[in-house]
VOGU-977432 format. One line per 10 residues: for each residue y negated, x, z of C-alpha. Coordinates in steps of 0.5 Angstrom, whole numbers. Layout:
! VOGU-977432
Y X Z | ...
This chain:
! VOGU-977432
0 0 0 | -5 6 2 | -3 10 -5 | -6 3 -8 | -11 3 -5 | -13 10 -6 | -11 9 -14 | -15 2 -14 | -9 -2 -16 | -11 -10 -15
-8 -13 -9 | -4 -20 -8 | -8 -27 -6 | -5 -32 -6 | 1 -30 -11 | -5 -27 -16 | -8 -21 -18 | -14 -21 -14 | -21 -23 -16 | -24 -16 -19
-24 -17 -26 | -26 -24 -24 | -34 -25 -28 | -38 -30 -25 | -44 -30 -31 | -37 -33 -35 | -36 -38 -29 | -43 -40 -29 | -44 -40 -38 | -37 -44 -38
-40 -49 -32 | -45 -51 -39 | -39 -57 -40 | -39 -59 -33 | -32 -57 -30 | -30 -52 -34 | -33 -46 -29 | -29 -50 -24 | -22 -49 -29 | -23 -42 -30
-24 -40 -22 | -17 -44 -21 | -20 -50 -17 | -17 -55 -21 | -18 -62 -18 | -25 -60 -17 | -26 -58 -24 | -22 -64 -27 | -27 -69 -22 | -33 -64 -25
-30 -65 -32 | -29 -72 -32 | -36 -74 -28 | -41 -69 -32 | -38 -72 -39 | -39 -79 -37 | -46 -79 -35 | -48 -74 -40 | -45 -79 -45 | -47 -85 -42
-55 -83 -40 | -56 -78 -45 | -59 -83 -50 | -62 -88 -45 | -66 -83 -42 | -69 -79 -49 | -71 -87 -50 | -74 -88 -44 | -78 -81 -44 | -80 -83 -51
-83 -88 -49 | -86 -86 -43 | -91 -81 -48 | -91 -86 -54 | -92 -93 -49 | -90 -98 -55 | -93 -98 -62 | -91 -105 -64 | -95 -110 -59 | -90 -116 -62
-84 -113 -60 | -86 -108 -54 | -89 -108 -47 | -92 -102 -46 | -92 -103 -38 | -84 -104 -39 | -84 -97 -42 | -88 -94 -38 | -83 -97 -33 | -77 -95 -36
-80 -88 -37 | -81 -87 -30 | -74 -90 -27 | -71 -85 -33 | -76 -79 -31 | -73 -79 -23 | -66 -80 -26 | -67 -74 -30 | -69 -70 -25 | -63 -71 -20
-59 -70 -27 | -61 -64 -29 | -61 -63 -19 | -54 -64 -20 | -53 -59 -26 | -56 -54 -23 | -51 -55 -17 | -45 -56 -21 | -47 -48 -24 | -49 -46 -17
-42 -48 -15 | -39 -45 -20 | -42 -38 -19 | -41 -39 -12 | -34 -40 -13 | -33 -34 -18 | -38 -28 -14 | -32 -30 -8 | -26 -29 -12 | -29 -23 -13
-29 -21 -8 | -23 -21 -6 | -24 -29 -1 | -17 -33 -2 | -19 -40 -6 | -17 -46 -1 | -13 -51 -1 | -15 -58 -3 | -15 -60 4 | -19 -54 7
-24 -55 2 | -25 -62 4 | -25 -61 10 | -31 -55 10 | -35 -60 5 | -35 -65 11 | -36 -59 17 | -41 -56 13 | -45 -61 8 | -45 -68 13
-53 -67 14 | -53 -67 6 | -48 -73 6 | -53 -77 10 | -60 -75 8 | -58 -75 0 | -57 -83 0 | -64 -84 4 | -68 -79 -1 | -64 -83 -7
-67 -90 -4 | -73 -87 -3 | -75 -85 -10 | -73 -92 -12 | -77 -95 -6 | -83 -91 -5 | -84 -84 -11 | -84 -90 -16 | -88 -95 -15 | -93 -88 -13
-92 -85 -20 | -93 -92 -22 | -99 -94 -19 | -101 -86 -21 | -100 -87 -28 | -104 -92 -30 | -110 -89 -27 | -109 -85 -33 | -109 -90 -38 | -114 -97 -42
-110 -102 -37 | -115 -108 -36 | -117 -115 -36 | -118 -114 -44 | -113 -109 -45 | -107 -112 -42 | -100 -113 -45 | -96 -117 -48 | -102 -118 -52 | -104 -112 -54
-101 -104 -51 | -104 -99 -47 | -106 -92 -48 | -107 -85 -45 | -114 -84 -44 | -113 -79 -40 | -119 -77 -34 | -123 -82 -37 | -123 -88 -32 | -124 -81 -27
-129 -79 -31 | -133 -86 -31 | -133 -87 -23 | -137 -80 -23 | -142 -81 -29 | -142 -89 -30 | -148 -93 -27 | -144 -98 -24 | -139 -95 -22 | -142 -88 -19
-146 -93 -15 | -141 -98 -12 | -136 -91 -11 | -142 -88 -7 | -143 -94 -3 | -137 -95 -2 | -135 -88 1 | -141 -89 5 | -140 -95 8 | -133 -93 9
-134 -88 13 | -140 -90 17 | -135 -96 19 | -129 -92 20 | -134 -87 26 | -139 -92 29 | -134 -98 29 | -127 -93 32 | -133 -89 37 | -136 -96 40
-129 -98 41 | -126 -93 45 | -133 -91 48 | -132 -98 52 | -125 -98 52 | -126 -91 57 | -132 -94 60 | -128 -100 62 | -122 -97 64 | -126 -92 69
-130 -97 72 | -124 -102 74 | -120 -96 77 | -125 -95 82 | -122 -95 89 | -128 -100 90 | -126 -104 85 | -123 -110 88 | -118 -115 83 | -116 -110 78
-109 -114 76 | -114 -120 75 | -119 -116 71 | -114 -111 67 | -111 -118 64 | -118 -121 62 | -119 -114 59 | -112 -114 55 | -113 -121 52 | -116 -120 46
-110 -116 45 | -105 -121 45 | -109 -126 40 | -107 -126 34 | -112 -121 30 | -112 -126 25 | -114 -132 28 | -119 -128 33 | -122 -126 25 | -123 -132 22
-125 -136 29 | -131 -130 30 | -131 -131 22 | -133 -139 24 | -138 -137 30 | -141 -133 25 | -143 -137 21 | -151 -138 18 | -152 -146 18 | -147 -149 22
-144 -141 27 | -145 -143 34 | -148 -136 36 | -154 -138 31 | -153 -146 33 | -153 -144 41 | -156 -138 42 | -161 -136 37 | -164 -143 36 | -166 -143 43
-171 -136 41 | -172 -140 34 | -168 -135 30 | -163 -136 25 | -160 -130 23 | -156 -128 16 | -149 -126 19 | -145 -127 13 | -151 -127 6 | -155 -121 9
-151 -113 8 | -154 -110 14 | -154 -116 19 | -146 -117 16 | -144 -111 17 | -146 -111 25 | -142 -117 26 | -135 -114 23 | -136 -108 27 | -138 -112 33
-132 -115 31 | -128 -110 30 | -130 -107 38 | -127 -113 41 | -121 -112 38 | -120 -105 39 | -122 -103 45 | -116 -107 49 | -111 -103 46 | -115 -96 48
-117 -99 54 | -110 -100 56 | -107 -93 54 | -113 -90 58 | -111 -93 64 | -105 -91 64 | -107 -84 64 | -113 -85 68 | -107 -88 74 | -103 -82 72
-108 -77 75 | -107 -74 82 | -112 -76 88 | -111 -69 89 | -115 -67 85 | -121 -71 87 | -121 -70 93 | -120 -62 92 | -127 -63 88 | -130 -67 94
-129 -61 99 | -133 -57 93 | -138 -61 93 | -136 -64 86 | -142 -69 84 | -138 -76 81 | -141 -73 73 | -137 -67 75 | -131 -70 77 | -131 -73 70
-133 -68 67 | -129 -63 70 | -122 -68 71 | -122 -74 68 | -125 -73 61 | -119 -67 60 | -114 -71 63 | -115 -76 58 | -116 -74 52 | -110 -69 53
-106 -74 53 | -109 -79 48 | -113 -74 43 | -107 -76 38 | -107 -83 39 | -115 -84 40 | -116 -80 31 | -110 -84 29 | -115 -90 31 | -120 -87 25
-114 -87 21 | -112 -94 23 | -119 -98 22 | -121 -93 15 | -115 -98 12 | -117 -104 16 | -117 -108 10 | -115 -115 15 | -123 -115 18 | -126 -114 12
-122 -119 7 | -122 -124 13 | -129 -124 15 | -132 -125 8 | -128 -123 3 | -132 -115 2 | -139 -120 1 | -144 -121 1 | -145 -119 -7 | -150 -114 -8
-154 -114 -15 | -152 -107 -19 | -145 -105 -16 | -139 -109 -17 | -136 -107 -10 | -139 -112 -4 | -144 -109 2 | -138 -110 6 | -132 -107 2 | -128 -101 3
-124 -97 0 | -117 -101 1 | -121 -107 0 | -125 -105 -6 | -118 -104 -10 | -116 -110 -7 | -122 -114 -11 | -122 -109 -17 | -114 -112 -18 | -113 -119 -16
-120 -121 -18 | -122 -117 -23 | -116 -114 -26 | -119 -107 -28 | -112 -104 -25 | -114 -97 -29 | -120 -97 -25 | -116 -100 -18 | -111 -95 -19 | -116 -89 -20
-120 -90 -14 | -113 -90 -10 | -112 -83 -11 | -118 -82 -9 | -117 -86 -3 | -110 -82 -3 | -112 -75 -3 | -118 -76 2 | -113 -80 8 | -107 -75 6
-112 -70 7 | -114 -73 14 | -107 -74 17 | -104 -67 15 | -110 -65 18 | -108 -68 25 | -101 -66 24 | -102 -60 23 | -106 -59 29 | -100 -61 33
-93 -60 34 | -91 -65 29 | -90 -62 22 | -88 -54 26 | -80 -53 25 | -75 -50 31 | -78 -43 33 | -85 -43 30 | -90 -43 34
C-alpha cells in the first residue's frame, strides 16, 4: 500500500479508482443539460431526477417566458387584440420566473462542480439515504425559507414591479387599455413632476405640508402625552385609575368613528364647535372651506387621537422608575427641573425613543385622517392636489379620482424612496438589522 502510494497509483473508493482523474469543469460543462454533470459524478438517481425536471421545465416555459418578455418590451401593437396591461402582467410574472429558473440553473452546475471537486479529492460518493438524510441536516432552514420567499415574489415583489413599471409608461385617463396601448416613455412622468407647472406646485406643496403634519401633529402629540403622564404620576395626585381610564378613551373609540363625529363638529354651517362656542364671540370659522384653519383642525384632531397611546406607553416607564433615584436627587438638593431632566426624561426616551419615531413614520402615511375629514380638501386653484392632502392620499386621488396612474405610481416611488430611507435609517440605529456577532 506504501509503495503505491509512493508511486502515486490510484487507490480504491467504494469499489473504484479514486477521483484524481475526475475533471470538474467537464462536470459543470456536461450540467448545460441538467443532470447530466449529476450522471457523470456517478450520482444516479440525482442525476436522473435533474435530467427529467430540468428538461420538463425547460420545454414546458422556454416559450411562455420568451413570449412573455417580449411583450414586457413591446406592450402590444394591436389594441384590438392585445392588452397592454396584460402583457405588462404577463412580462413581470414571467420575468421573476425567469429568474428563480435561471437561480435554479445556476445551483444545478454548482452542485454538479461541488460534487466532482469532492470525488476528486478522494470523498467517498454517499448512498442515497445519506444524502437525503445530509440534505435534510443541512439545507432544513432552506426547505423552510424557499416556499415563503417563492410566495412573497408572488405577493409583495410583483405588484411593486407593477406599480414600478407603470411609473414608466403613458397609463392614464385618456390612454387606457383596452381601447388604446401603452407605451414606455421612460422619466418623462418623473421629469414632469419636476418642470410642469401644475405638477411641481402640488408636489412641493404636498411635500411641505406632509412633513409639517407629520413634526407638528407627532411632536404636540407626544408633547402632551409626556406632560399628562408626569403630571398623573405625581404622588400628589389623587384618583389616578379614574384619570389614566379617562385619558385612554380615546384610544378605545374606533379612529373611524371619532374622525367622522369631529368631521361633523367641525362643520361651517351647522358643526357644534361653531353653532355653540364661537356663535357665542360672533364668530364663524371655516374648518372645512379654509387650508389654514383645516389644517389646524385635523392636527387638532389627530392629537387627540395619538396622544392616549403614548400616554399609556409612558406611564408604564414612568412606574418603572425606581424611587430611589429620587430620593437620592433630594438628598443632593435636585430641584423637581433637574429631577426631569436628569431622570425622568433619560429614562423614558431610553426605553421609548423607537417607539415614539415610529410614531412620525406611522402619522407620514396616516391616509384614514385625511381622507376621512374632508377627502385632502379644500381645492386649492393652481394645483390638483388639496390643501390638506399628503402624499398617500395625493396617490390615492391621483388613482381613484383621476385615474392618472403613471402620475400616481410616479410619486409613490418618491414616496417609497423617502419612507424607506427613514426606516433603514432608524433601524440601523438600532440592534435590529446587526447579525450575530456584529457589534
Amino acid at each position: 500500500m506504501n509503495l503505491k502510494k509512493a508511486t502515486g497509483e490510484q487507490t480504491q473508493i467504494g469499489g473504484r479508482p479514486d477521483g484524481n482523474n475526475h475533471n470538474p469543469v467537464l462536470a459543470t460543462l456536461l450540467s448545460l443539460i441538467p443532470g447530466l454533470g449529476q450522471l457523470y459524478n456517478r450520482r444516479w438517481i440525482k442525476g436522473i431526477i435533474f435530467l427529467i425536471l430540468g428538461l420538463s421545465l425547460i420545454i414546458a416555459l422556454t416559450f411562455p417566458l420568451i413570449h412573455g418578455i417580449e411583450g414586457l418590451f413591446t406592450l402590444g401593437s394591436d389594441p384590438e387584440t392585445e392588452d397592454s396591461r396584460g402583457l405588462l402582467v404577463q412580462g413581470l410574472l414571467s420575468l421573476i420566473v425567469g429568474i428563480m429558473f435561471f437561480g435554479l440553473y445556476f445551483l444545478n452546475l454548482k452542485d454538479a462542480h461541488k460534487d466532482a471537486t469532492k470525488r476528486q479529492q478522494g470523498v467517498r460518493t454517499p448512498s442515497m439515504r445519506q444524502a437525503f438524510h445530509d440534505s435534510w441536516e443541512h439545507g432544513f432552514p432552506y426547505f423552510v425559507v424557499v416556499p415563503n420567499f417563492i410566495m412573497m415574489a408572488l405577493i409583495v415583489i410583483f405588484p411593486l414591479l407593477f406599480m414600478v413599471s407603470l411609473a414608466f409608461t403613458n397609463y392614464n385617463l385618456y390612454n387606457s387599455p383596452p381601447a388604446h396601448l401603452l407605451d414606455w416613455v421612460g422619466f418623462a412622468n418623473f421629469k414632469a413632476l419636476f418642470t410642469e407647472s401644475v405638477w411641481s406646485k402640488s408636489l412641493l406643496a404636498v411635500v411641505a405640508w406632509t412633513v409639517v403634519w407629520t413634526l407638528v401633529a407627532t411632536t404636540l402629540q407626544i408633547s402632551l402625552a409626556f406632560f399628562l403622564a408626569v403630571l398623573v404620576n405625581d404622588s400628589r395626585v389623587k384618583f389616578k385609575r379614574i384619570i389614566r381610564t379617562v385619558l385612554i378613551l380615546p384610544w378605545a373609540v374606533p379612529s373611524f368613528m371619532t374622525v367622522l363625529v369631529f368631521t361633523a363638529m367641525f362643520n361651517d354651517t351647522f358643526g357644534a364647535i361653531n353653532r355653540d362656542i364661537f356663535s357665542h364671540f360672533g364668530l364663524s370659522i371655516p374648518w372645512l372651506s379654509d387650508p389654514t384653519w383645516a389644517r389646524i383642525a385635523i392636527i387638532m384632531i389627530q392629537i387627540w387621537l395619538g396622544f392616549p397611546y403614548v400616554f399609556t406607553l409612558i406611564t408604564g416607564v414612568l412606574q418603572s422608575i425606581s424611587k430611589d433615584w429620587y430620593e437620592a436627587a433630594d438628598v443632593d438638593g435636585g430641584t423637581r427641573w433637574k429631577k426631569f431632566r436628569y431622570i425622568t426624561m433619560p429614562h423614558v426616551l431610553y426605553a421609548t425613543a423607537p417607539l415614539l419615531i415610529m410614531q412620525y413614520s406611522y402619522n407620514f402615511n396616516n391616509f384614514n385622517i385625511i381622507y376621512l375629514f374632508n377627502k385632502g380638501g379644500p381645492p386649492v386653484s393652481g394645483q390638483n392636489s388639496g390643501a390638506t392632502d399628503i402624499l398617500i392620499s395625493w396617490v390615492y386621488s391621483l388613482t381613484f379620482k383621476e385615474n392618472n396612474y403613471k402620475m400616481a405610481a410616479a410619486v409613490s416611488i418618491i414616496m417609497g424612496i423617502v419612507v424607506a430611507a427613514f426606516a433603514l435609517y432608524q433601524f440601523r440605529r438600532t440592534r435590529s438589522f446587526r447579525e450575530e456577532g456584529m457589534y
